[in-house]
C-alpha distance (Angstrom), angle and dihedral (degrees) to the residues before:
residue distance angle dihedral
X1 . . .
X2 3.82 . .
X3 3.40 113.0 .
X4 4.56 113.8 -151.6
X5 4.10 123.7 -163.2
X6 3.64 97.8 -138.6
X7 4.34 112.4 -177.0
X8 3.50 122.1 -166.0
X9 3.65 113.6 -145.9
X10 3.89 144.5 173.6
X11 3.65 153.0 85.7
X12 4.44 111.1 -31.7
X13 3.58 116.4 -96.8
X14 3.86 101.9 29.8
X15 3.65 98.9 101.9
X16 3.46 119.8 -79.8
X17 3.50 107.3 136.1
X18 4.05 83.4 39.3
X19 4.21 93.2 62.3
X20 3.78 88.0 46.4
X21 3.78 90.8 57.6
X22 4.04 91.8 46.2
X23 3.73 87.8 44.3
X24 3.97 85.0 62.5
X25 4.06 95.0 30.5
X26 4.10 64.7 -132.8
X27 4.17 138.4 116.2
X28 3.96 91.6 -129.3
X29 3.87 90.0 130.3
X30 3.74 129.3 56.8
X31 3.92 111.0 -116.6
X32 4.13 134.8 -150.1
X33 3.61 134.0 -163.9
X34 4.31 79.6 -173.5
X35 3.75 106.5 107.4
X36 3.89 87.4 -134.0
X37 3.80 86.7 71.3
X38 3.98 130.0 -136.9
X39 3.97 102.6 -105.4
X40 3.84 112.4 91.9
X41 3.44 90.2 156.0
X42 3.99 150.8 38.3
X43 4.10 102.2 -97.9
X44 3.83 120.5 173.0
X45 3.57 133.0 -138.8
X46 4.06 131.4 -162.6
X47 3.65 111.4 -147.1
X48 4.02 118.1 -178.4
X49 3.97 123.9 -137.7
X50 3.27 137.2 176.2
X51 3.59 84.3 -32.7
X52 3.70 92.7 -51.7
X53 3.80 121.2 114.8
X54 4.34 123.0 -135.0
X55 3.20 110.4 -163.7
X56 4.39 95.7 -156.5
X57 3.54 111.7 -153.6
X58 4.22 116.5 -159.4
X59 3.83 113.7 -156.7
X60 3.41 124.2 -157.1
X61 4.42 110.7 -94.1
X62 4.18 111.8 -97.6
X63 4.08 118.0 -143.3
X64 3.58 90.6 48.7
X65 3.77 89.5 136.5
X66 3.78 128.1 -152.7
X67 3.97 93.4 -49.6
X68 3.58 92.1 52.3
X69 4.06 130.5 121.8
X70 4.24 80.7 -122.6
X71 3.59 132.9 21.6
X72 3.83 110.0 -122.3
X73 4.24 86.7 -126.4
X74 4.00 80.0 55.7
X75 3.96 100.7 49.8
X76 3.83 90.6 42.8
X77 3.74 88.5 56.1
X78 3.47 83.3 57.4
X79 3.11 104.0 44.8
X80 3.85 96.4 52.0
X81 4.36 79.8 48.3
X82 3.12 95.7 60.2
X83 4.58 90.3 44.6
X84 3.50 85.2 49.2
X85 4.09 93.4 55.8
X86 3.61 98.3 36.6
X87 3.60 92.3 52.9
X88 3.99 89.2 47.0
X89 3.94 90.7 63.4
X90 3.47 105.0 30.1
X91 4.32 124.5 -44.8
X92 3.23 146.9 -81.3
X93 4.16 117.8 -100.5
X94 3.43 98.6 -172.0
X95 4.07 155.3 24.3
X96 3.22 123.0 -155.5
X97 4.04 107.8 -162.2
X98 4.15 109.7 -163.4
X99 3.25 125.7 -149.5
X100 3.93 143.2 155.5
X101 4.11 132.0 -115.9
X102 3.31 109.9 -83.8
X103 4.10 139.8 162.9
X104 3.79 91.5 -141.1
X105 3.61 137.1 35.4
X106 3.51 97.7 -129.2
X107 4.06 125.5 -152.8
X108 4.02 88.4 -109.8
X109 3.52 90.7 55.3
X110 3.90 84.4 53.7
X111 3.53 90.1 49.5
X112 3.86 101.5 55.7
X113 3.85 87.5 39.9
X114 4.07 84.3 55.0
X115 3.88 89.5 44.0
X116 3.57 87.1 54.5
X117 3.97 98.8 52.1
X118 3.21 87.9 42.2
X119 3.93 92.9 60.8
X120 3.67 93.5 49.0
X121 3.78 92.0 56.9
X122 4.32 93.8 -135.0
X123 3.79 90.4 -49.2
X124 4.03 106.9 -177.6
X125 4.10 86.1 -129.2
X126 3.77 112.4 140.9
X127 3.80 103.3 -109.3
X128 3.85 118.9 -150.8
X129 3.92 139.2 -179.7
X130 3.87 124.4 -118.4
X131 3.86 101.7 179.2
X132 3.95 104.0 -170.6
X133 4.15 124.0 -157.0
X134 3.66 88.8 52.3
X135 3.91 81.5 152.3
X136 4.15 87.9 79.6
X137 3.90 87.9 55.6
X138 3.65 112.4 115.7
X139 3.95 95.0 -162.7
X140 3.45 136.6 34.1
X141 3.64 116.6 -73.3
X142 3.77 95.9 -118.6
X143 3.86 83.0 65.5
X144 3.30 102.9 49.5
X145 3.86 94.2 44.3
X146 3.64 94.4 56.7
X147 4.06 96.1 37.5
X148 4.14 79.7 52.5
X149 3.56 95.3 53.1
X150 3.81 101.4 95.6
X151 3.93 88.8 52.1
X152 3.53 93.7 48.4
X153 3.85 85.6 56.0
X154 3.05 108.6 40.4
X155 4.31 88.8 54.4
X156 4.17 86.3 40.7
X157 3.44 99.8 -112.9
X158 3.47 101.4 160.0
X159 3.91 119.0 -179.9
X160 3.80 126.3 174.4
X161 4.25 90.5 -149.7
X162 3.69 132.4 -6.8
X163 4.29 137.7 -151.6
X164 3.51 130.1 -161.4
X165 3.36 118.3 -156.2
X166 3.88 154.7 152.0
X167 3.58 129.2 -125.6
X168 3.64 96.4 -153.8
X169 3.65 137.2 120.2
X170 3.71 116.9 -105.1
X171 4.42 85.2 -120.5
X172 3.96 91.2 54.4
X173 3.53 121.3 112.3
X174 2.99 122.7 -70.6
X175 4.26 77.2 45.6
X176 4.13 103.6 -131.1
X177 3.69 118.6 -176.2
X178 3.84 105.8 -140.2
X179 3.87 104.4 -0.3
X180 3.82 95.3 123.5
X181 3.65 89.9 56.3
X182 3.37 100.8 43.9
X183 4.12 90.7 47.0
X184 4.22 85.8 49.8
X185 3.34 88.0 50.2
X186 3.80 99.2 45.9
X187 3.91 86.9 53.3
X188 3.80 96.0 57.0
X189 3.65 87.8 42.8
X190 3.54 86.4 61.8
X191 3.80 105.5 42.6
X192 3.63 94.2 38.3
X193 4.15 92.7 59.0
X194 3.88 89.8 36.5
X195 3.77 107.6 45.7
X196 4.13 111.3 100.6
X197 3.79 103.2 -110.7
X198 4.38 112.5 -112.0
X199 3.48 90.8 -141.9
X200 3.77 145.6 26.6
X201 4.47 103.7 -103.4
X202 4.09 84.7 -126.7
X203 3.84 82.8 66.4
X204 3.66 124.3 132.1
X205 4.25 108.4 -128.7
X206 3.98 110.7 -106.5
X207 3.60 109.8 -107.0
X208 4.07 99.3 -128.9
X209 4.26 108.3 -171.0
X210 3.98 116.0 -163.3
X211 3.46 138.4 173.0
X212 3.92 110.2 -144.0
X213 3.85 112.7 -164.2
X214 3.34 144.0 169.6
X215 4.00 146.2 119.4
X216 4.16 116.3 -66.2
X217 3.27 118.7 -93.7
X218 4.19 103.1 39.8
X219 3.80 99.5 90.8
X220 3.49 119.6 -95.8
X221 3.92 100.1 144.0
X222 3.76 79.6 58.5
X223 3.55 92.6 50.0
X224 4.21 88.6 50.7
X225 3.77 84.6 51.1
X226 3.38 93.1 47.2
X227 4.34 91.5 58.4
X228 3.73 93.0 37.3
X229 4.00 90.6 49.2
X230 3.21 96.8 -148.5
X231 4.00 125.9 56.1
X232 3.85 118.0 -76.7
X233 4.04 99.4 144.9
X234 3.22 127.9 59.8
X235 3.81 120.2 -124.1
X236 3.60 127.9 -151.4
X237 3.78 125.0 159.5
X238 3.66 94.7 -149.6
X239 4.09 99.1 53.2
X240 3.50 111.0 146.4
X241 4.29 111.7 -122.4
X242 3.67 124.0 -121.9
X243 3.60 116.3 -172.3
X244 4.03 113.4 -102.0
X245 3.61 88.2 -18.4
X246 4.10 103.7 146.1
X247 3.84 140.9 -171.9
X248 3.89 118.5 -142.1
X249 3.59 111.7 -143.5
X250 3.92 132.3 -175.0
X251 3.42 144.5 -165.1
X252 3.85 148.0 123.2
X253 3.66 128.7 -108.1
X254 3.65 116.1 -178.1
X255 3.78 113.1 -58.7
X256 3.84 94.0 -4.1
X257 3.76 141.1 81.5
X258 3.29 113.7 -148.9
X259 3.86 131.3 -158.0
X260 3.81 118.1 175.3
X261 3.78 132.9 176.6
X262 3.75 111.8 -152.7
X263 3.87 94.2 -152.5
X264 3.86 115.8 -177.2
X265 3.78 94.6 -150.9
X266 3.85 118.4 176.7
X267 3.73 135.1 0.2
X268 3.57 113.4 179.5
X269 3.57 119.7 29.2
X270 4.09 91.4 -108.3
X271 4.10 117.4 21.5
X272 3.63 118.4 -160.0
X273 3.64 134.0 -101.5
X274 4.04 95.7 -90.4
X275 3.61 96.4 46.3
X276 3.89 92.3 37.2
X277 3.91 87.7 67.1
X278 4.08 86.7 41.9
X279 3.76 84.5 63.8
X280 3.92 89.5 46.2
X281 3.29 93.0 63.4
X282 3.55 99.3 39.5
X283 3.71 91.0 47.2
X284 3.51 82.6 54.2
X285 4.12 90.3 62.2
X286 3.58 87.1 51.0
X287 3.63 102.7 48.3
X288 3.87 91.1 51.0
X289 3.51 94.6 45.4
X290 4.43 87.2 53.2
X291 3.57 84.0 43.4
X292 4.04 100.4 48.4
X293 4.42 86.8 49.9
X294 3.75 93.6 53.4
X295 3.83 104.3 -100.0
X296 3.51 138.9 -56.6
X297 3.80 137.3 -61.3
X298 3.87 105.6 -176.5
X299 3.59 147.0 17.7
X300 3.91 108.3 -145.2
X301 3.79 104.4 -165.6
X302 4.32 112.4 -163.5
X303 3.37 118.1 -147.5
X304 4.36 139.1 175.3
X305 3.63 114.0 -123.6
X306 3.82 88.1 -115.8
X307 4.34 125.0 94.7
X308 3.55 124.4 -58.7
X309 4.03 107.8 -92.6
X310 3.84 122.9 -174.4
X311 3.61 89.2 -96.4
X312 3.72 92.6 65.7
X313 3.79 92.7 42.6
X314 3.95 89.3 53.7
X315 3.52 104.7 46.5
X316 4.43 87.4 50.8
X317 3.51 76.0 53.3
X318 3.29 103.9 56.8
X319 3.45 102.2 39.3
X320 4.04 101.0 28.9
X321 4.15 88.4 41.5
X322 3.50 120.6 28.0
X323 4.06 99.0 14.6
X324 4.24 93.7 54.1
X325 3.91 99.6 9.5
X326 4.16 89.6 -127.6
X327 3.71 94.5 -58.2
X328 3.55 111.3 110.8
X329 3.80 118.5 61.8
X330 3.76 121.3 -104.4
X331 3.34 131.8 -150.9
X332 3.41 133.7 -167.2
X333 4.12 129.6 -132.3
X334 3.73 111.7 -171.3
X335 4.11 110.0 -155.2
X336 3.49 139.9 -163.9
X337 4.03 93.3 45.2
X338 3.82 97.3 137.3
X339 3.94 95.3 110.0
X340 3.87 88.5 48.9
X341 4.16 101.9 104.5
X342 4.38 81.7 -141.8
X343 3.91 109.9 14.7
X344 3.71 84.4 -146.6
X345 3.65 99.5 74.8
X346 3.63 99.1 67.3
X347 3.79 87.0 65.8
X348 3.58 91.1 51.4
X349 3.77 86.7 51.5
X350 3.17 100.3 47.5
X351 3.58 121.2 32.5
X352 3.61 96.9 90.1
X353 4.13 90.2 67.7
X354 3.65 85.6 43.1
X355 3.86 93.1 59.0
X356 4.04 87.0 37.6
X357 4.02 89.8 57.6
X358 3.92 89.0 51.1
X359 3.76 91.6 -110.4
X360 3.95 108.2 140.3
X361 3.38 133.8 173.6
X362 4.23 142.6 179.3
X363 3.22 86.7 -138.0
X364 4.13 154.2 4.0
X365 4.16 142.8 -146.8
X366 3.77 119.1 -171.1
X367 3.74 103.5 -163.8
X368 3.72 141.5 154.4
X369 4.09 116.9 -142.6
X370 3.91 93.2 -146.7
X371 4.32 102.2 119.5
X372 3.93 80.1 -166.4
X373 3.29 104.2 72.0
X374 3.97 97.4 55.4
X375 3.34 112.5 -179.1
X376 4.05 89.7 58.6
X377 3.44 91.1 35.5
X378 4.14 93.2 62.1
X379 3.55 89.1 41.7
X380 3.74 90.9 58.4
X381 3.87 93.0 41.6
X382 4.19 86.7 56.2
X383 3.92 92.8 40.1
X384 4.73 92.6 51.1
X385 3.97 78.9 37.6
X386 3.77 91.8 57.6
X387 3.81 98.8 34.1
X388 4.27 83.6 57.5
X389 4.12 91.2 44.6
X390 3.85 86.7 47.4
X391 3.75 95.6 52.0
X392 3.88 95.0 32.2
X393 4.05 98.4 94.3
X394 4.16 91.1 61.7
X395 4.12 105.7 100.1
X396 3.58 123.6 -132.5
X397 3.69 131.2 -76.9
X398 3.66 114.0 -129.5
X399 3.51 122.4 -171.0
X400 3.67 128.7 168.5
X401 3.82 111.0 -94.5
X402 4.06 91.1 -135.7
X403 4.18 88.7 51.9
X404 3.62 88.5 38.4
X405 3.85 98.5 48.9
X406 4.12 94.1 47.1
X407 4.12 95.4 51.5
X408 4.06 87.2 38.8
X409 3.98 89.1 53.6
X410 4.14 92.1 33.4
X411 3.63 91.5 51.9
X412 3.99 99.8 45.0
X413 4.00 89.2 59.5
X414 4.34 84.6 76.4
X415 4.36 80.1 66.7
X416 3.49 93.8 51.5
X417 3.57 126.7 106.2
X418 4.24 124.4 174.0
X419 3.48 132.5 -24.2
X420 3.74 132.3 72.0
X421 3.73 146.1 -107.0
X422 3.88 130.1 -124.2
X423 4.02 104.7 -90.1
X424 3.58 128.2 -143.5
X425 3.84 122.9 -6.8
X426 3.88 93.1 -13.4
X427 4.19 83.6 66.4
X428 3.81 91.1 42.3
X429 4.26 90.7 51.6
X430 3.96 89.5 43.8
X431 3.60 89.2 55.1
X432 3.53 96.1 42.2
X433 3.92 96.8 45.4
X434 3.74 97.5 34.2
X435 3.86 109.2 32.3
X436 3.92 95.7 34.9
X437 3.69 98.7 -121.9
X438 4.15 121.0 149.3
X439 3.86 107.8 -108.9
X440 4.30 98.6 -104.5
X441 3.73 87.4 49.3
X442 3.92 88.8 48.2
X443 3.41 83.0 50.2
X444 3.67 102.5 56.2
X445 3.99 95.0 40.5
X446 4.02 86.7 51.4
X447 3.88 81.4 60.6
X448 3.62 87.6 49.7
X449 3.14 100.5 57.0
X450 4.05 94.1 36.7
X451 3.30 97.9 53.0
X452 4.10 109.6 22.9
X453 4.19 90.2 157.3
X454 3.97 80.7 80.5
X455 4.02 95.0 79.1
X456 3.46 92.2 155.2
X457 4.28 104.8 34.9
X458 3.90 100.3 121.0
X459 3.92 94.8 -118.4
X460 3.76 87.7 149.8
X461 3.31 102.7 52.1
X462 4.05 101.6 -171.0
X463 4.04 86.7 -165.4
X464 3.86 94.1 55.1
């Protein structure tokens, strides 16, 4: 998985919005016929191909004039923003200047093209043309491309490829059979030879290690699916939980080598003695396994699109808190959406109580894990895809597994409630026998757990 930083740029009115929308064969961006255009603001889109992930970036329109929903001084200083951040966490492969059909190149078509450059401060991004309306043409567009050329020249308009295309539906008038997918396809033809390449094609797939958690039932074998794009865990709605118990899956997508642990984690909001030391030892199996593959990238949190209950705020707790002490990124994946007319409105709803239950996040997916309804289902493929490509720069947090293991297993007694453990030898041979552990360091994490009031007794003595 290669993910591509594709803006959209160019004078208001031409489009913009429109190409995204064909791009998708979806309505993910808000459209205008209004000459003051609909864009009065940067807004991102994830778009999945060929197991690649282009991340489409609409700009709000220059040479709106005073009247305008954005001054053009305001939407280059946004445009040059959003340069500036791009090129902070990785690049931008690709520019896509829109503009409409026209005889003449006119000098305010030079302008905005010059207002553009100039907001990009002489980036080395391939720049190419997307000149919408190609319905009014009265040639072919090879023609009037090459019969343009000297205008284009003489005003500077340099372009590195060019599309022309229609936005309209095949029943529109004049009635065309095929000419949205033939202008879709023209537009992926274009960005897909013209964006810069991430990575060299001799390079090695980056190993990407996350922990996805969350309580039965909300989806996250769909949400595995959803990466892997094809199916590689099994769902079934009825799956009986087993605290911390996880699955290790693995696979490659595109540039990326994934390894995710589909960890259970918490189902009440405080487990009893017994099962508390059944999620020792599984936690145990997890840690080890994180440990053995060099660390961990990302936290993937699953959550129902319902309210927060204690449940939720435990298990971010226990994994976010106590398991990686705050230091690996977490993102969140909201399930469930699939009755939601646009999945991304219960995050705009929402995200306030989120913030006001202390659950943060660098990032979010709202997705539904139902392959039969299509069009949401690619849009939540392209939304998990660009929450892991958006997280996928942060290194790995390595801890040792001893230090690890005693906090883990110190910090889980807060969720307990009742019961007791084995005592003495009989908790030493259960942790020996059951959880795998060499006698002295059963030893030491019986004392742990017997005695937790000694935070700071050396039981793990990193020297020994």
């Amino acid at each position: 998985m290669v993910a591509y930083n594709i803006v959209f740029a160019g004078e208001t009115g031409v489009g913009k919005s429109s190409l995204i929308n064909l791009l998708f064969d979806l309505e993910v961006s808000p459209t205008s016929n209004d000459i003051l255009g609909v864009t009065d603001e940067r807004k991102r889109f994830i778009a999945v191909q060929d197991g690649d992930v282009y991340r489409l970036w609409d700009t709000p329109g220059l040479n709106e004039g005073t009247h305008g929903n954005v001054l053009t001084r305001q939407a280059m200083k946004e445009l040059e923003s959003l340069f500036k951040e791009l090129e902070a966490v990785g690049d931008v492969h690709l520019l896509v200047f829109c503009f409409r059909f026209t005889k003449y190149f006119t000098t305010g078509l030079q302008r905005v093209f010059e207002s553009v450059m100039a907001s990009i401060h002489g980036s080395q991004v391939p720049i190419v043309a997307a000149v919408t309306h190609a319905d009014e043409m009265r040639q072919t567009p090879e023609n009037w491309w090459n019969l343009t050329e000297s205008q284009r020249q003489q005003k500077e308009l340099i372009f590195a490829d060019y599309a022309c295309v229609s936005t309209l539906e095949d029943e529109d008038y004049p009635p065309t059979p095929g000419r949205r997918e033939k202008a879709k396809h023209d537009m992926w033809r274009l960005i897909k030879s013209r964006a810069k390449p991430l990575l060299p094609d001799n390079s090695l797939p980056k190993e990407v290690n996350v922990i996805l958690f969350g309580q039965t039932g909300v989806g996250k074998s769909s949400v595995v699916n959803l990466i892997a794009g094809r199916p590689v865990a099994e769902v079934s709605p009825d799956a009986e939980g087993c605290t911390m118990s996880s699955t290790e899956y693995r696979f490659v997508v595109g540039a990326h080598d994934f390894r995710i642990w589909d960890t259970v984690g918490l189902e009440e909001p405080a487990v009893g003695m017994n099962t508390y030391f059944g999620a020792i030892l599984k936690a145990l199996q997890l840690i080890r396994g994180v440990a053995a593959a060099g660390g961990i990238n990302l936290l993937l949190f699953c959550m129902p699109g319902r309210r927060v209950t204690k449940t939720v705020q435990s298990n971010y707790r226990l994994f976010y808190e106590m398991l990686c002490e705050s230091k690996v990124p977490i993102g969140l994946v909201i399930t469930n959406l699939e009755r939601e007319r646009d999945m991304e409105d219960w995050w705009m709803r929402n995200k306030k109580a989120l913030h006001d239950h202390g659950i943060k996040s660098v990032g979010h997916a709202c997705v539904t894990g139902l392959p039969y309804l299509p069009e949401k289902y690619a849009l939540s493929r392209a939304a998990i895809y660009g929450l892991l490509t958006d997280c996928d720069r942060f290194g790995k947090y390595i801890m040792p597994p001893e230090i690890w293991f005693k906090r883990v297993a110190r910090n889980m007694k807060s969720l307990v409630t009742g019961g007791s453990l084995p005592k003495g030898e009989k908790l030493t041979q259960a942790l020996s026998m059951r959880g795998g552990l060499k006698e002295d360091d059963a030893r030491r994490l019986r004392k742990c757990l017997e005695e937790p009031e000694h935070e700071d007794a050396n039981m793990y003595d990193e020297t020994a």
